[in-house]
C-alpha positions in Angstrom: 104.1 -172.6 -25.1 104.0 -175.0 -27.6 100.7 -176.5 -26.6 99.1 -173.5 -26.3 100.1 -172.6 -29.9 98.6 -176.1 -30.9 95.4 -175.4 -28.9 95.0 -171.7 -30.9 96.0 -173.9 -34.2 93.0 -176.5 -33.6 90.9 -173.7 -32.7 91.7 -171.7 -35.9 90.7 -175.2 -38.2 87.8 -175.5 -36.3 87.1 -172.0 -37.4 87.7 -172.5 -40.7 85.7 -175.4 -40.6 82.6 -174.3 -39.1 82.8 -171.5 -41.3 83.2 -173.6 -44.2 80.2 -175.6 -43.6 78.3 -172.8 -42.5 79.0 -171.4 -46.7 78.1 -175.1 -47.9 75.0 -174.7 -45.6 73.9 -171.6 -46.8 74.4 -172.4 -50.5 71.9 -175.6 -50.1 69.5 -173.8 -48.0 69.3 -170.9 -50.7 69.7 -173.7 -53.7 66.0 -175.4 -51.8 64.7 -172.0 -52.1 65.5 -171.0 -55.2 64.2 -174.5 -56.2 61.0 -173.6 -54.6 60.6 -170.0 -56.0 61.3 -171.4 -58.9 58.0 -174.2 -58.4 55.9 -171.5 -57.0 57.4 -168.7 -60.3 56.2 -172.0 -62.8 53.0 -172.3 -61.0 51.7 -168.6 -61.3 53.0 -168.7 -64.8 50.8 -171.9 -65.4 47.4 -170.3 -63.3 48.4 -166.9 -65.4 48.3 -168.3 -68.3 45.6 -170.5 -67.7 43.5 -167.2 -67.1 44.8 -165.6 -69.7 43.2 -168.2 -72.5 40.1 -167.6 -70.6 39.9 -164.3 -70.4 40.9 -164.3 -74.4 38.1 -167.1 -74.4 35.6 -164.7 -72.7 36.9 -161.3 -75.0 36.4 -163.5 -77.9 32.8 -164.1 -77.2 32.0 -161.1 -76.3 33.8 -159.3 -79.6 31.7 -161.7 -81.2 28.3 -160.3 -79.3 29.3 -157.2 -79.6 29.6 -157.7 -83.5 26.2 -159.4 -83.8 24.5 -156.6 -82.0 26.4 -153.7 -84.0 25.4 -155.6 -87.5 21.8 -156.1 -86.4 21.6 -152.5 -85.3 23.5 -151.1 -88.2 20.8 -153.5 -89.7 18.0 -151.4 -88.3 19.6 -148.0 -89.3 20.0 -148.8 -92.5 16.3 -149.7 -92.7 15.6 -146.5 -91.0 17.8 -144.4 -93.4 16.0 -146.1 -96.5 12.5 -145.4 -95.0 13.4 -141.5 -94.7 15.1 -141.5 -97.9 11.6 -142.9 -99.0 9.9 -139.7 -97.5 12.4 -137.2 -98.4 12.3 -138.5 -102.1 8.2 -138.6 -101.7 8.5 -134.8 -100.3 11.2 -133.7 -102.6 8.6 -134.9 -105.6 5.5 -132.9 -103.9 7.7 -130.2 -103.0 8.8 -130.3 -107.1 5.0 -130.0 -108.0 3.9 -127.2 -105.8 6.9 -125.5 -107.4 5.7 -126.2 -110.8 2.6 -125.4 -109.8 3.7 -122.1 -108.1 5.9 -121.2 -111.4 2.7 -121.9 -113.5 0.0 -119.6 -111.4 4.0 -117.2 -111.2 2.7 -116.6 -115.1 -0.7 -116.3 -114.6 -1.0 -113.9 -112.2 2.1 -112.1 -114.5 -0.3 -112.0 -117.1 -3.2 -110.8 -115.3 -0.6 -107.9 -113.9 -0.2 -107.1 -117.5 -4.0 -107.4 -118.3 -4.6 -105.1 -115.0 -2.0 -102.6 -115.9 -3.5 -102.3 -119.6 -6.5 -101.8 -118.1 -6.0 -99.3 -115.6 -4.1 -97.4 -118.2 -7.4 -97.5 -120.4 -9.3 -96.4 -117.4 -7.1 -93.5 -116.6 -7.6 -92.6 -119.8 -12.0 -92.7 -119.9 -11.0 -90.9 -116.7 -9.1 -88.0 -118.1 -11.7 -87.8 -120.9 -15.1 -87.7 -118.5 -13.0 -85.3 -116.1 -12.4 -83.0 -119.1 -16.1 -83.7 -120.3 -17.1 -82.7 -116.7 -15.1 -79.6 -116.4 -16.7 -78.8 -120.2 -19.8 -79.5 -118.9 -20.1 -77.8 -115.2 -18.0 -74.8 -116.2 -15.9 -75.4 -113.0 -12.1 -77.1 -113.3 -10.3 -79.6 -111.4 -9.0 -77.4 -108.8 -12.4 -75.8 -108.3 -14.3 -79.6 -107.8 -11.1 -80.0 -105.8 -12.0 -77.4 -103.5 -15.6 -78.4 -102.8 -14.7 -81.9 -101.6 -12.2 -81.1 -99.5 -14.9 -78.1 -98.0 -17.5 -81.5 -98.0 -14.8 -83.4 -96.8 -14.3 -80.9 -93.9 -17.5 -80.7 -93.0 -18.0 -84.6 -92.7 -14.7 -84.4 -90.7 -16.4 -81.2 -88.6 -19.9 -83.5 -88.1 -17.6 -86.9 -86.9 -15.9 -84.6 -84.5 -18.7 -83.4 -83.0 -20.2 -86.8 -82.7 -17.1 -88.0 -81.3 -17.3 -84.7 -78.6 -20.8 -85.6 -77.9 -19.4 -89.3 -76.7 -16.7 -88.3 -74.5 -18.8 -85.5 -72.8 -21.7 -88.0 -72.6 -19.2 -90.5 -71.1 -17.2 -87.9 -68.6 -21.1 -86.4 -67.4 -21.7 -90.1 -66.6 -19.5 -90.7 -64.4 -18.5 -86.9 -63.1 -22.9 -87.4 -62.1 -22.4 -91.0 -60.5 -19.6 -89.3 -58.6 -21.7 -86.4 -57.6 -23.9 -88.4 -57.0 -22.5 -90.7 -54.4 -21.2 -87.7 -52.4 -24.5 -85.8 -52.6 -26.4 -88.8 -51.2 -23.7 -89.4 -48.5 -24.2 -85.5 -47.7 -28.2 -85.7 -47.7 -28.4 -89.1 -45.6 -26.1 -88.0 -43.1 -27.7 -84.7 -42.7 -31.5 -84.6 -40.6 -33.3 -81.6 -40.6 -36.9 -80.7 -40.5 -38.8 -80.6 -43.5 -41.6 -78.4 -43.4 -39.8 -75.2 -42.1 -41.5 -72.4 -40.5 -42.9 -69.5 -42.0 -42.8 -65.5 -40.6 -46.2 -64.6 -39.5 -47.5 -60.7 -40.5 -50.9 -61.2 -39.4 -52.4 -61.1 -35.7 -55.9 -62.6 -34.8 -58.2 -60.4 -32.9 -60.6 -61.8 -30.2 -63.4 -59.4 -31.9 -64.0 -56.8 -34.3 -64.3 -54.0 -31.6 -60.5 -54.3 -30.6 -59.7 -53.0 -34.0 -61.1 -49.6 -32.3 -59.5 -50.2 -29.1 -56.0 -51.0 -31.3 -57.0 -47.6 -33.4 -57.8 -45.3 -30.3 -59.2 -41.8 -30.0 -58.4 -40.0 -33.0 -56.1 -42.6 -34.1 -53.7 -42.1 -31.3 -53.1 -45.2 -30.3 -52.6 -47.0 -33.8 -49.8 -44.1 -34.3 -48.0 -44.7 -31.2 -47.7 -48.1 -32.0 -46.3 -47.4 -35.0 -43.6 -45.0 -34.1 -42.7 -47.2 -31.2 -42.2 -50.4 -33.8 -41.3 -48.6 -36.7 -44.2 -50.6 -38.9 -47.2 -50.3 -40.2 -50.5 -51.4 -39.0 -52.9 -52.0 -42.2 -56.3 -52.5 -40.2 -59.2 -52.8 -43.1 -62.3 -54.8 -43.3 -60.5 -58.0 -42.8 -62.4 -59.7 -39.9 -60.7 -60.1 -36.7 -57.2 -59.6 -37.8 -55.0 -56.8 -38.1 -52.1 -56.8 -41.0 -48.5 -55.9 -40.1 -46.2 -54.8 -42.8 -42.5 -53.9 -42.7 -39.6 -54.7 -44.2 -38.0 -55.4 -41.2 -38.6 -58.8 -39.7 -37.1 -58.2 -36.6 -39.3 -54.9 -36.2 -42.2 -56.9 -37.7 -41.2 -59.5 -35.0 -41.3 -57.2 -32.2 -44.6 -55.1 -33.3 -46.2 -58.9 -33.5 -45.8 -59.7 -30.2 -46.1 -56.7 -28.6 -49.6 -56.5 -30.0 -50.2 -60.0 -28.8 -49.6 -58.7 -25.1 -51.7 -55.4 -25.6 -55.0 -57.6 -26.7 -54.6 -60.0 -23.6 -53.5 -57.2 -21.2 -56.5 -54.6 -22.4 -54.8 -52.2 -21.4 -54.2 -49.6 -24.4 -53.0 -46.6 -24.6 -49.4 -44.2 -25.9 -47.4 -44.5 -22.5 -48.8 -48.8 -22.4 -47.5 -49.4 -26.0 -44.3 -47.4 -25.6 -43.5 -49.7 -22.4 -44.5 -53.2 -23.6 -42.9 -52.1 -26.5 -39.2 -51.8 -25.5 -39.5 -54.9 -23.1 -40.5 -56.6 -26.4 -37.7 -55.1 -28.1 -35.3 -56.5 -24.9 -36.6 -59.7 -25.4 -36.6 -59.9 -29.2 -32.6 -59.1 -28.9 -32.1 -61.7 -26.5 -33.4 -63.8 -28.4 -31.8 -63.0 -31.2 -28.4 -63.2 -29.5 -29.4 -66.6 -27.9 -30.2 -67.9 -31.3 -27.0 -66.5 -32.9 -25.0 -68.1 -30.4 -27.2 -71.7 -30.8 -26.9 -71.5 -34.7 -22.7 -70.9 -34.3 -22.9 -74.0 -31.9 -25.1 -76.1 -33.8 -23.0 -75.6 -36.8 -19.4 -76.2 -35.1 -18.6 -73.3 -35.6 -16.6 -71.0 -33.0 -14.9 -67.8 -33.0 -17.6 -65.5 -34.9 -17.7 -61.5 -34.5 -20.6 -60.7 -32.2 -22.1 -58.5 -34.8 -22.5 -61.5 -36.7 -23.6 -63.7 -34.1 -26.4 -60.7 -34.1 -27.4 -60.3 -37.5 -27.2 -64.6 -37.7 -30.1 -64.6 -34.9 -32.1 -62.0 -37.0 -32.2 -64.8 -39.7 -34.6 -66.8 -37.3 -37.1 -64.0 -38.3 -36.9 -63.4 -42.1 -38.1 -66.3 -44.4 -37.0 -66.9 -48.2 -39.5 -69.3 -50.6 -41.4 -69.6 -47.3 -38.2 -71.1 -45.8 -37.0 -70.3 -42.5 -33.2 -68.2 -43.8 -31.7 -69.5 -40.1 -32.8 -73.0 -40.8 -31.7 -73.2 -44.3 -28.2 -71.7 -43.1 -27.5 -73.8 -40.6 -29.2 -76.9 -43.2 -26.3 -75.3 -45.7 -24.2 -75.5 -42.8 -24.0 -78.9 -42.1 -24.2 -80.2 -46.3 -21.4 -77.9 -47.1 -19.0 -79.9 -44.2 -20.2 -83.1 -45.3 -19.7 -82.6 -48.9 -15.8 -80.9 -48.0 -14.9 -83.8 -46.0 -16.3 -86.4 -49.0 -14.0 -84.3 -51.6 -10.9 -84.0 -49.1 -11.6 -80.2 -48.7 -11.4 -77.7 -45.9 -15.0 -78.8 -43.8 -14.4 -76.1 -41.0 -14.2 -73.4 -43.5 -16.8 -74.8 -45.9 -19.0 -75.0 -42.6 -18.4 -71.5 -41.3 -19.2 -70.6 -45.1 -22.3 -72.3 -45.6 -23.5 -70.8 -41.9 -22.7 -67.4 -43.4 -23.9 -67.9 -46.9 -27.2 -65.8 -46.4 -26.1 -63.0 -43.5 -26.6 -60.6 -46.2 -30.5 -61.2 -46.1 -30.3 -59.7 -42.7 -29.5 -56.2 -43.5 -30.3 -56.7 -47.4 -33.4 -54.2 -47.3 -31.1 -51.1 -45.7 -27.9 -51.9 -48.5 -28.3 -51.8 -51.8 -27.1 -54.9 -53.5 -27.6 -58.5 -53.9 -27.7 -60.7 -50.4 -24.5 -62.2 -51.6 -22.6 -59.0 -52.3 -23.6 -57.4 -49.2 -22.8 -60.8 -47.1 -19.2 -60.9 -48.6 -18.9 -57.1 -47.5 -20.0 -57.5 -43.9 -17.7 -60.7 -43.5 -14.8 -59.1 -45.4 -15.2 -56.2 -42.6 -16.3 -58.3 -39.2 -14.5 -61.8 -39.6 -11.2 -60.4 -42.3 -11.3 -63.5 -44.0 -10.6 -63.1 -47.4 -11.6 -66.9 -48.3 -14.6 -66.8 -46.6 -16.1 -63.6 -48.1 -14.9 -65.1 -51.4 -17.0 -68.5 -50.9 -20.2 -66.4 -49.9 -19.9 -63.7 -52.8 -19.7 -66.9 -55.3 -22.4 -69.2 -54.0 -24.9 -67.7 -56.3 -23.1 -67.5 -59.5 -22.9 -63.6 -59.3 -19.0 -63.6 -59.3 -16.7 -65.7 -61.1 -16.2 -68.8 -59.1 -12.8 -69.7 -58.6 -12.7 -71.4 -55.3 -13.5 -75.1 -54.3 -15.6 -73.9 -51.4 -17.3 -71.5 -53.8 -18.9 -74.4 -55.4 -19.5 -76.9 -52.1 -21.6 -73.7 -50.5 -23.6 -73.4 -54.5 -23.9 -77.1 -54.0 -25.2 -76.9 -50.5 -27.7 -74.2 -51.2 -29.0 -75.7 -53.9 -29.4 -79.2 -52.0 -31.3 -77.1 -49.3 -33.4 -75.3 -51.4 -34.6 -77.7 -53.7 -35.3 -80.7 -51.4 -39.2 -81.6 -51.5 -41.2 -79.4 -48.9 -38.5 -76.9 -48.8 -39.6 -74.0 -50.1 -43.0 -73.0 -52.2 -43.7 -70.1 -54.4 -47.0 -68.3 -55.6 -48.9 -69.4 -58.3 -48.4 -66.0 -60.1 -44.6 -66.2 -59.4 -44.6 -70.0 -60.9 -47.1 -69.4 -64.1 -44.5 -66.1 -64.9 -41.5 -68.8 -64.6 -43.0 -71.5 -66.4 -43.9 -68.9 -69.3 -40.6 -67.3 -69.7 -38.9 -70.7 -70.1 -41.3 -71.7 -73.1 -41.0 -68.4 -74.5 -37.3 -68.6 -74.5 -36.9 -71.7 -75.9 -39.4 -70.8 -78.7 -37.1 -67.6 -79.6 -34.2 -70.2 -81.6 -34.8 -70.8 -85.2 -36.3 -74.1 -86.1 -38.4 -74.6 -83.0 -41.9 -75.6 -83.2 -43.3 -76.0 -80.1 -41.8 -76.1 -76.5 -43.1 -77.4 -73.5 -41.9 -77.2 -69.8 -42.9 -80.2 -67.5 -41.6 -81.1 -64.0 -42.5 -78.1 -62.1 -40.0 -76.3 -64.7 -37.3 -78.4 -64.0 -37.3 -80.2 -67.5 -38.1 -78.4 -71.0 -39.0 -80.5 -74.1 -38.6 -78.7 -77.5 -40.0 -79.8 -80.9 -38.1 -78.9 -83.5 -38.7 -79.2 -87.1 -37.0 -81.7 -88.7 -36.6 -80.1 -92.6 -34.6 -77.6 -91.2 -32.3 -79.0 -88.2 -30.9 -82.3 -88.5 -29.3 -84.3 -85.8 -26.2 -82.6 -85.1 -27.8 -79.4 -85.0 -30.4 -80.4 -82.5 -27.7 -81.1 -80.0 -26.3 -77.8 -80.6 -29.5 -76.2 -80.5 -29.9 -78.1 -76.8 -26.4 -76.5 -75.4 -27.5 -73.2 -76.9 -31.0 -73.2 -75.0 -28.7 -74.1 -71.4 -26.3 -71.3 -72.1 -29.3 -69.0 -72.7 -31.3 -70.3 -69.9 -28.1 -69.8 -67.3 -27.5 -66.6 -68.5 -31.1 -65.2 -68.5 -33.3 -67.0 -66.1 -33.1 -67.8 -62.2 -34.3 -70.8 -61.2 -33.5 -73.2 -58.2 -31.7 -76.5 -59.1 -30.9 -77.4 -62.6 -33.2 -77.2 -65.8 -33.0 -80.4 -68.2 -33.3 -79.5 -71.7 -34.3 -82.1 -74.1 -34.6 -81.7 -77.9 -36.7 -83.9 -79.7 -36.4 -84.2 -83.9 -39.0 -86.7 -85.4 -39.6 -87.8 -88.7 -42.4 -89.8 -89.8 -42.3 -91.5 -93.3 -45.8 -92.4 -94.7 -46.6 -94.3 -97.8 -49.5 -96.6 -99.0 -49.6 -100.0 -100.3 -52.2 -100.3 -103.1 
């Protein structure tokens, strides 16, 4: 026992010990390393500071650059700033003179204010005393003279108007003709049609003299026959070889035409002959007529007629107007009256069926009393119950109010047919009568000297006198003369009335 307690004694110093000398170890150990955190502390203190007197070394300089460039900037500034205070102070003494000067002609023009003002008073006054001198002297007053220049002013205000008028309608007939113009070509150059168109013939050739006997008969029995079976007459006279037919009935003057033309190259003439060659004529005629009804409504497009109309339409191929074929001219009418309602955005079937209708009236015009276009409207009104249509045809010749747009496409049609060059012709009688009326007429207005119509009576020139209408008058005298013209005369196409005022100044040089 004992040596075991000396065993756990030694072992308990040597404890102690190692302990001991483990502290003593540790305190030396962390003494060296203090030591040398302590060296390494000094030695970043040293290179710290060492970098801190450069970096002061480096500031310094550059405190001192900065300051060098600052003054020699501030150097240039305050150059700058006593250059502009040079040219404010030059300005500010310019700107001081034009004031002085401004303040000077300021007075001037106050005096002349004064001067002006003094003497506008003086004039007022000469004023009030030549007005009351005037009044004295003209017997009328203020009010009176007042009076007649506002009426001269009025009229002077009346005259510009009128000039002013005459420019805008000048300017609006410009261009509403250029646009007329350009759908009224379009229309003509798209539509082909013959034209020399043919004439009705009322006249037959005989091989000789002696078949006027033959034609006249025993006692005049053949001659009457003939007659009763056409319903015409038969003028045979001392014209040579060629017997006259008269009737105003184209399609019976149609009939009696040919019919004679068989009997002269059959021979064979007598009552019960005549009465059978004329009713195969009169069959044929009516087919014919029918047939060329039918190819007129084709031709023009147009379907769905009454057959009555087709009739009286192929009757047309047998009655001439102005030595123009009527069918022709409808169905010319026909196809200008589509062309011109398609250019404008209007109805082209109806303006068609219209213009093909336009003249039906001339078929049955010498049984009804009335005008072709009256009676044309009536007939279509009755057969075809189209209000719009007998509307366009009563209108296409002025002799109702026009009111529609197809009204004045069918007008415009006709008048394009009719008044083309080889369209139509008139006797020389009929043309002289024409030509005089329109001079006469235009020689009726006051202050007209002479007048003259040129252009086949499409154009009248009038002279006036020149003392007694002046300008403005003239053009009123020119729209009076195409009111009076429209209202009195009938004429195809348009009449161009031109008033001409000349005034020659002479003088001599001595």
């Amino acid at each position: 026992m004992e040596g075991t307690a000396i065993y756990v004694l030694i072992a308990a110093l040597a404890l102690v010990l190692g302990g001991v000398s483990g502290y003593f170890a540790r305190q030396i150990i962390a003494n060296e390393q203090i030591r040398s955190s302590r060296k390494e502390a000094q030695r970043l203190l040293d290179e710290a500071l060492t970098k801190h007197k450069e970096m002061l070394l480096e500031a310094k300089e550059e405190a001192t650059r900065v300051r060098r460039a600052a003054e020699a900037d501030s150097k240039e500034r305050r150059l700058e700033i006593q250059q502009v205070e040079k040219r404010v102070s030059q300005k500010e003494s310019a700107l001081q003179r034009k004031l002085d000067l401004a303040e000077q002609r300021g007075r001037e023009l106050d005096g002349r204010e004064k001067a002006i003002q003094s003497t506008r008073a003086e004039v007022e006054e000469i004023k009030k005393k030549e007005l009351a001198q005037l009044e004295s002297r003209s017997g009328i007053s203020r009010d009176e003279a007042k009076a007649l220049l506002l009426q001269a002013s009025e009229q002077e205000v009346k005259e510009e108007a009128s000039r002013r008028v005459r420019i805008w309608e000048a300017q609006v007939k410009e261009e509403a003709d250029k646009r007329a113009q350009e759908i009224l070509v379009t229309a003509i150059q798209r539509c082909t049609t013959d034209v020399v168109s043919e004439t009705t013939i009322s006249a037959v050739s005989l091989p000789s003299d002696e078949m006027k006997g033959r034609l006249i008969g025993r006692e005049g029995r053949n001659i009457r026959a003939l007659e009763q079976a056409t319903g015409v007459d038969l003028i045979i006279d001392d014209t040579p070889e060629t017997v006259t037919i008269s009737s105003l009935d184209p399609v019976r003057r149609q009939v009696a035409h040919i019919a004679l033309s068989k009997l002269i190259v059959d021979g064979r003439i007598h009552p019960a002959r005549i009465e059978e060659v004329v009713e195969k004529t009169k069959a044929e005629v009516e087919a014919v007529i029918v047939s060329e009804g039918e190819r007129a409504a084709h031709e023009a497009g147009v379907a769905g007629l009454h057959p009555e109309l087709i009739r009286l339409m192929g009757q047309l191929k047998f009655r001439s107007s102005y030595g123009q074929n009527v069918l022709l001219h409808s169905l010319e009418v026909s196809h200008l009256a589509g062309m011109l309602a398609d250019e404008i955005g209007a109805d082209g079937n109806l303006a068609r069926r219209a213009g093909l209708l336009h003249d039906i009236g001339k078929a049955v015009d010498y049984q009804v009393d009335g005008s072709h276009a009256a009676i044309g409207a009536d007939l279509v009104r009755r057969l075809d119950k189209s209000v719009g249509l007998a509307e366009a045809i009563s209108e296409h010749h002025g002799e109702a109010s026009t009111t529609s747009v197809i009204g004045f496409i069918v007008a415009a049609a006709d008048a394009i047919s009719g008044s083309r060059p080889g369209a139509r012709h008139e006797s020389l009688e009929h043309y002289m009568k024409r030509i005089e009326a329109l001079e006469n007429m235009a020689c009726s207005f006051a202050g007209v000297e002479k007048a003259f119509a040129i252009q086949a009576g499409r154009e009248v020139r009038i002279m006036v006198k020149p003392e007694e209408v002046d300008d403005l008058t003239a053009m009123r005298l020119a729209r009076d003369i195409s009111k009076k013209i429209e209202e009195s005369l009938t004429y195809p196409g348009q009449i161009k009335v031109v008033v001409v005022r000349e005034t020659v100044a002479v003088d001599y040089a001595k």
